[in-house]
N, C-alpha and C positions, 0 to 999 in steps of 0.2 A: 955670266952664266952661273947655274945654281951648284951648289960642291954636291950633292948628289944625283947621280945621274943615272935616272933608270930609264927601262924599254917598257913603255907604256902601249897598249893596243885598245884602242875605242871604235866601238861601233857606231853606226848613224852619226855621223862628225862631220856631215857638209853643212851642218846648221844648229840652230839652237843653243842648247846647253855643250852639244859635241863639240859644235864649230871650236866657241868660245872656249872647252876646256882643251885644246889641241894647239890654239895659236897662245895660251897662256903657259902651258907646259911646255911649248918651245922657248917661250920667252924666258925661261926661266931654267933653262938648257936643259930639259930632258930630250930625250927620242921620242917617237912618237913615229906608231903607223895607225894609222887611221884608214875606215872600211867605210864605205858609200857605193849606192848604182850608179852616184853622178860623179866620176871623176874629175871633171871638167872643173866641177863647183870647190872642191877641193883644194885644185892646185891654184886657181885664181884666188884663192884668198888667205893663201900662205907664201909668205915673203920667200923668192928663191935663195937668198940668204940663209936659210934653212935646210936647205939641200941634202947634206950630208945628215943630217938628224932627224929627216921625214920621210915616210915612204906612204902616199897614198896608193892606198890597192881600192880594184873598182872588184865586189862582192855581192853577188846574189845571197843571203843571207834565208833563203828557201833552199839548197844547194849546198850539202854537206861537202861535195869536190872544191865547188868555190872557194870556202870557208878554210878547208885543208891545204889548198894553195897560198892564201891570202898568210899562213902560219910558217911555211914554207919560205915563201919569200922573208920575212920578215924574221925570222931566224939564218938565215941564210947572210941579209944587210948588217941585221946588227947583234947574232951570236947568242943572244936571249929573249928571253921577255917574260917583265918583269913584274907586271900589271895586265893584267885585263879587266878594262870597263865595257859593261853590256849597256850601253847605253841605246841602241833603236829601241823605236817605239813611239806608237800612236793611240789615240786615244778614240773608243766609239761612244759615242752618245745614245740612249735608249731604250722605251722598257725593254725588257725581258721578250715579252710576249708581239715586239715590233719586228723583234730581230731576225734577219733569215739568220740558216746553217750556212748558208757564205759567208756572211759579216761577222760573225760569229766565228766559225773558222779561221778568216785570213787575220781577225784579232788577237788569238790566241799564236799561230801562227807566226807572228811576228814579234807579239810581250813574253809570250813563251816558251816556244817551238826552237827559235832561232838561239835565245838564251843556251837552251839543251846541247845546240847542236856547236855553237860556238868551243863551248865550255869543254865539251867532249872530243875537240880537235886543239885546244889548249893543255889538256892535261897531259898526253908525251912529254911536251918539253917543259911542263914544269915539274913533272916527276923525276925526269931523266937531272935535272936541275937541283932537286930536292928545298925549292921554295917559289914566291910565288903569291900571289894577291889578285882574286878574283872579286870585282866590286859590282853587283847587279844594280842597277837603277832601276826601282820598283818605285813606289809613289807612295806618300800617306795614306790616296786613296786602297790600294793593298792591305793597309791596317786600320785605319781608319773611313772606308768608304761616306761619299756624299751621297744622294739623292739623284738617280738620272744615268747611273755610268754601273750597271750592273755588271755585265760582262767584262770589262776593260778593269772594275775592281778586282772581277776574280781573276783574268791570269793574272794581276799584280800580284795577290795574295799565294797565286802559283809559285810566282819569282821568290816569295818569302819564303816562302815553304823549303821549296827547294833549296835555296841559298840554307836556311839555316839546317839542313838533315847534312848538307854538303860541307859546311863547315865544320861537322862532327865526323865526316869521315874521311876527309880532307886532312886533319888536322896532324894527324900521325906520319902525312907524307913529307910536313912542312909547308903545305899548300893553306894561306889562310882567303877568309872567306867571308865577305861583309855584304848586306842589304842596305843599302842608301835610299833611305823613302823623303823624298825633298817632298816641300809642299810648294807653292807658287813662286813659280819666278818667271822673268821677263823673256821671255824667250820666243819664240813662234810656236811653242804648243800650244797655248789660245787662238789660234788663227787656223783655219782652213785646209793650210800645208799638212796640220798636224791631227787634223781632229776631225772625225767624220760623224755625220749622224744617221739616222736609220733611216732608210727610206722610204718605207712603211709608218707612217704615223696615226695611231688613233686617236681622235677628238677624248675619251676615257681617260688619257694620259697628258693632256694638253698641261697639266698642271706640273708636269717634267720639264716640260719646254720650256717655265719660267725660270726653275733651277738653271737650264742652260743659257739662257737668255743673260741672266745674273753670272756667270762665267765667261761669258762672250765680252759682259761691260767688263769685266776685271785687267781686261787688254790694255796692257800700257802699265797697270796700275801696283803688277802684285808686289810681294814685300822682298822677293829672294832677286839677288846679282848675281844675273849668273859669271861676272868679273872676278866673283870669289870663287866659286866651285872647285877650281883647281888649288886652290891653297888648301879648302879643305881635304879635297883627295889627298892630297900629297902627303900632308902630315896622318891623315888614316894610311898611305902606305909606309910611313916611316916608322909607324908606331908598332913596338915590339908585340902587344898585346891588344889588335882593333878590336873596335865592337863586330857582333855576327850584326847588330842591327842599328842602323846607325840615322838617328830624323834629321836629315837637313832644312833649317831652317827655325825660328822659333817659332812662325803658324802650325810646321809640321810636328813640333814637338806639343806646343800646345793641345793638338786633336789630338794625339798619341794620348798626353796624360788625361785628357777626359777621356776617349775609349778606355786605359785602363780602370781608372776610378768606377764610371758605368760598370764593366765586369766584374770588379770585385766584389760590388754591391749585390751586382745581380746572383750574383756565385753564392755570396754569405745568403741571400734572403732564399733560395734553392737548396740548399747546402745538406737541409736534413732531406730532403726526397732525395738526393743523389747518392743517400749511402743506402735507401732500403735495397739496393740492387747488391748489396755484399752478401755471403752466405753469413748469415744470424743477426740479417740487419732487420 
């Protein structure tokens, strides 16, 4: 078992990257409550050996009572908590111009809504605590967006947003506050569990659909384990001083440094029209 032992809470943990950072965080003797609709899926794929160090709670993550319960209990088992990862989340595929106000809706709803509402039932007891490690899983695409996934970049780009205003005023209570944007990894987010597309499609845009076409072949293939994830969390929560913004992975760090390289350039070659806006410019 690992000599530090904290109270770790992740969302969406019946699969993907959650499953895998929950059954490695126990391995590795943390606690661990972990939040799913599928209860069921949870507990079959955590060794009852683990008993005393896991609490699966089943969480409508729509449902602000749910969420205040699921905090409850889990303060109540093991006295703190020490981490929270916002990990749910799916991904839509789509122009812009295909997407209803539903799809659109229950996307943000779930990459970002749920984020707000988690976050904002966490902050009692880590105040009351006076520390604390709130980690968003946002995506490169959030910073770096591809081609095809317009909406799904922006509430990513939400989840930065917000994470990083939160880390500035977070920071005074002892509460820190990191953006974890990974880029591919092996997980069931390229598959159909994870990932919707629009149902509305125009022939106008059929040239998106290769973009997804080409993310569809990446299945099986991308470059991130998610068998590591959790070493990385762990030492970003051990670390006296995390980043607010943190790229997992080197494809995700790669995009990152082309996005910023592109802005800077673009910035410099802009640079004199941006200051006729000053008075005596």
């Amino acid at each position: 078992m690992g000599t530090v032992n904290k109270v770790w809470y992740i969302t969406g943990a019946s699969k993907g990257m959650g499953l895998s950072l929950v059954q490695n965080l126990l391995n590795q003797g943390h606690k661990v409550v972990a939040t799913s609709r599928k209860l069921t899926v949870l507990k079959n794929a955590v060794d009852p050996v683990f008993d005393s160090f896991f609490l699966p709670v089943e969480v409508d993550l729509g449902d602000e009572d749910s969420i205040a319960r699921s905090f409850k209990l889990a303060n109540e088992k093991f006295g703190r908590i020490d981490v929270v990862v916002n990990n749910a989340g799916y991904g839509t595929g789509g122009a812009l111009e295909e997407l209803s106000g539903k799809e659109i809706g229950e996307n943000f709803d779930v990459n970002f809504f749920a984020v707000i509402r988690v976050i904002q039932k966490a902050l009692p007891y880590l105040r009351a605590q006076q520390s604390g490690h709130i980690m968003n899983i946002s995506s490169i695409a959030g910073f770096a967006p591809g081609t095809g996934w317009s909406v799904y970049a922006a509430a990513k780009f939400a989840v930065s947003g917000l994470s990083e205003a939160l880390a500035n005023d977070l920071k005074p209570l002892g509460i820190q506050v990191t953006t974890v944007s990974p880029g591919w990894f092996r997980t069931s987010f390229a598959t159909a569990e994870s990932i919707v597309f629009s149902e509305n499609q125009l022939r106008e845009y059929d040239y998106i659909r290769e973009f997804h076409a080409k993310f569809n072949a990446m299945n099986g293939n991308q470059l991130g384990n998610p068998e590591k994830v959790a070493d990385v969390l762990i030492q970003l929560a051990e670390s006296e001083n995390p980043p607010v913004n943190f790229f997992m992975g080197s494809d995700a760090c790669q995009r990152a440094e082309n996005k910023i390289k592109i802005l800077s350039e673009e910035m410099e070659i802009w640079k004199s029209l941006s200051g006729i806006t000053d008075f005596g410019g």
